[in-house]
N, C-alpha and C positions, 0 to 999 in steps of 0.2 A: 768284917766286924760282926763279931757275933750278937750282937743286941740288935743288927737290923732283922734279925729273921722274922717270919712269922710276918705279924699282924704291921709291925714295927715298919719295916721294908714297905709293906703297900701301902701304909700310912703316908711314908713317903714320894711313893709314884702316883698317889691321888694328888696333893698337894700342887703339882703344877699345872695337871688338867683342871681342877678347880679355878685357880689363880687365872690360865687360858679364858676359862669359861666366863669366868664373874667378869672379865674384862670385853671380852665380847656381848653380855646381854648390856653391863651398864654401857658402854658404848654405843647400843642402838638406842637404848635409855634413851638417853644424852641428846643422840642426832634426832630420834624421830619424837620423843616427847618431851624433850626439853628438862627430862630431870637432871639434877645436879644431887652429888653425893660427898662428902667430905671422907678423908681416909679413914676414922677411926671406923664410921658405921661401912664401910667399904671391906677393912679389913676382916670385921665383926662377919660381914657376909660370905667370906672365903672361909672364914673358920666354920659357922654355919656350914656350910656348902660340902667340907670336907669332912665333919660331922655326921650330915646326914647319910653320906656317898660313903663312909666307914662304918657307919651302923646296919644300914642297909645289906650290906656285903659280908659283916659278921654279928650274924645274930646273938654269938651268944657275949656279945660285948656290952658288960652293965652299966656303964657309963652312959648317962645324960647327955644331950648335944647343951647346955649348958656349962656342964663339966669342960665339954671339949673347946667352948670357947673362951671359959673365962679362967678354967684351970689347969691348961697344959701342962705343967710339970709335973701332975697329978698321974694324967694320961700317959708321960714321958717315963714315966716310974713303973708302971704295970706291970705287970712280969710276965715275960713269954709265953704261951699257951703254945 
């Protein structure tokens, strides 16, 4: 599929190391501090997560990590670079 290329594609292979990740730290969260998280700020934190770990990786990406969490179809729409 031609729209995964690029930026698109790794946007997608970040997405489940993220998802990995955020469940692993709030899991020790959980066990060793007793925090508790509800899904919507849970999910807000993988979007965060995936944000960060795509901005980081392509500099010249003008997008906000707010953009990326709360306006995906924004980001979903970009055009290939």
């Amino acid at each position: 599929m031609k729209w995964l290329n690029g930026y698109k594609a790794r946007i997608w292979k970040v997405i489940p190391l993220a998802i990995m990740w955020s469940i692993w730290k709030l899991r020790n969260e959980v066990i060793f501090s007793g925090r508790q998280v509800g899904l919507d700020d849970f999910c807000d934190l993988i979007k965060a997560r995936v944000a960060f770990w795509v901005k980081d990786h392509f500099k010249g990406c003008s997008y906000s990590i707010q953009e990326f969490i709360y306006n995906l179809q924004q980001i979903r729409n970009m055009p290939i670079s």
